[in-house]
Steps between C-alpha positions, in 0.01 A plus 500: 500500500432562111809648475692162652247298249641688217814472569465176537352469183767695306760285693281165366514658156879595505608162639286325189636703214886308525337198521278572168838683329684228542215212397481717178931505454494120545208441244659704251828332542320150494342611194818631320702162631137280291558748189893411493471174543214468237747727236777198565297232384676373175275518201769313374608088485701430155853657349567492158881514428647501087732240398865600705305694787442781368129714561582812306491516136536850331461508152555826257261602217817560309500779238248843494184383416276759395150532399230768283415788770162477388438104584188393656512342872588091459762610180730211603845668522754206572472128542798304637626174343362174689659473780526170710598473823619160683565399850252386739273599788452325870334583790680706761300511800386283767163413687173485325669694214718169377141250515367629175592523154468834279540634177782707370333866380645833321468751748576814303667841555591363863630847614175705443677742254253701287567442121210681414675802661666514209270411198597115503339195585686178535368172528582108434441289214492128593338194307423788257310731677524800619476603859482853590354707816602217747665565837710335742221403781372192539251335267591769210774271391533345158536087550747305384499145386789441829392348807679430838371242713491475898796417651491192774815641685551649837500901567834500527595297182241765320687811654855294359341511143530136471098449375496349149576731203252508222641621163438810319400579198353728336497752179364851503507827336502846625258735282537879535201731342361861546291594768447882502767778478835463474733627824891424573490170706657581874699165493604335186433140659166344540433183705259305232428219759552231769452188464351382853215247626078565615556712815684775289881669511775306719666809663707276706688279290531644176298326212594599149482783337541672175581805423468749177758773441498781250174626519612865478600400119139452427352864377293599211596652157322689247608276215287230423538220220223324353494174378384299235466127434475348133370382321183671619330432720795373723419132404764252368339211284710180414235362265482117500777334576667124438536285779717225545584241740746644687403900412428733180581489143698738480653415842448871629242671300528905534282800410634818501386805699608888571491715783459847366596749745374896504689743712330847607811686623858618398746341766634180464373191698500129555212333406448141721248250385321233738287206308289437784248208510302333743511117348770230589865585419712177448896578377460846379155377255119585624339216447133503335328217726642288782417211240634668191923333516636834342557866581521818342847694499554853427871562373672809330663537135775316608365198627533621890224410725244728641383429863137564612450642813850675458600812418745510207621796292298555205642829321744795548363811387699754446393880534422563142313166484173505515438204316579161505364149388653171681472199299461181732391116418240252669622144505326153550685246696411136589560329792410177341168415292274783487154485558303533167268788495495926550683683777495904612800610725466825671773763547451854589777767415586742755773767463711648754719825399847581671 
């Protein structure tokens, strides 16, 4: 009789076992169909398209830039040109993701590359600052001043693209500096950003994006040049000057200023300047105070105009030059009656060598 009670037991037990098995095969599949599912929920709801449709921009760096092999981290390498791009931004998907508004946000290096790999760091300057270390998940973004509001339409008319377009505008710069020791980049084309609303990337419909190429032309040298501003130290003084109704007397007073340049090597280079300031640029002039009705120009010995915030060539130095002193000119120009009283303006010389 024990014997039939175990058996029966062990025939209990054996007929249980599927039954569990197969409990456990349909929880886990449950659970991997929840996980799926939760993966596909779009982090997404906007699309931001440039001016002609386009959502790639690529951009070169242009010629070798170099820099001294013995720089400190944060050496700023390169700094593109202003760049401005125009078109506009909607929202692209339906159900609770049309009912709200959102702001438009720099989501950078989009395709989780590794600049630091390589002994760069890359980041954004907008509204004059400088953004670097931020990442393409959501809430790390750097906002805009473009907004898209809700769209009233159906899903359907959402899914069309037929939701109001909100223009877009904006100016930026791309800033390349050191970060650690210097390797050959594995691709010579960076994705800088995306420009893309709260919830983070749009993977679906593609949202513009700009792109950086010829970063394997950035590598350090051993030459470095030095540079020095007169007259000492670095400061440009106009002295008291007339004003008149309608501007200056003389109309564009000028003081006169050098750029000495130093070079610690024997091969011949290009040496790049960039006036950078933080204060208001109006046409070309940095302008002392938002109240002040004039500007402050930079031009050459032939009368040419210097940009700030630009790079522009400042010397050619041959091998056997190791010395050489730019002359340059400040000029004060009106935009109508001055305001009476003293002004600073603020430029910082950087140099880039090629």
């Amino acid at each position: 009789m024990r014997r039939g009670r175990l058996q029966e037991r062990e025939a209990m037990s054996g007929a249980r076992r599927p039954r569990a098995a197969g409990r456990l095969r349909a929880w886990f599949g449950w659970s991997v169909c929840v996980l799926l599912i939760a993966l596909a929920q779009p982090a997404w709801a906007v699309r931001c398209v440039a001016n002609g449709g386009g959502t790639v921009l690529t951009e070169s760096i242009g010629n070798v830039a170099s820099y001294p092999t013995d720089a400190p981290d944060g050496y700023v390498i390169w700094v593109s040109p202003p760049r401005t791009t125009t078109g506009y931004c909607y929202k692209d998907l339906g159900g609770s993701m049309k009912t709200f508004g959102e702001w438009i946000y720099f989501y950078a290096n989009p395709e989780q590359q590794n600049p630091a790999a390589w002994g760069l760091e890359i980041g954004i300057r907008y509204l004059g600052q400088d953004y670097f270390g931020r990442s393409s998940q959501p809430g790390d973004g750097v906002q805009t001043s473009t907004y898209v509001q809700p769209c009233r339409l159906s899903d359907a008319d959402v899914r069309a693209g037929r939701c109001e377009k909100f223009p877009l505008s904006i100016t930026y710069q791309v800033v390349v500096r050191k970060r650690g020791s210097w390797m050959q980049p594995p691709s010579d084309v960076y994705a800088v950003f995306q420009f893309d609303g709260k919830g983070g990337l749009n993977y679906i419909n593609p949202s513009f994006r700009y792109k950086l190429s010829g970063l394997q032309k950035l590598k350090p040298t051993p030459c470095m040049v030095d540079v020095k501003v007169t007259p000492e130290p670095g400061v440009v003084k106009f002295g008291q000057i007339q004003a008149t109704a309608t501007g200056f007397s003389p109309a564009v007073p000028r003081k006169t200023f050098s750029v000495a340049l130093t070079k610690q090597c024997s091969v011949p280079v290009r040496v790049d300047g960039y006036f950078e300031t933080a204060q208001t640029v109006r046409n070309g002039l940095l302008v002392p105070a938002a109240d002040s009705n004039f500007g402050i120009g930079i031009e050459d010995r032939n009368g040419t105009a210097i940009p700030f915030n630009q790079q522009f060539v400042l010397a050619q130095m041959p091998g056997s030059v190791n010395y050489q002193s730019v002359t340059l000119d400040a000029a004060l120009k009106s935009f109508g009656a001055p305001k009476i009283g003293p002004f600073t303006g603020t430029a910082t010389i950087r140099l880039f060598i090629y």
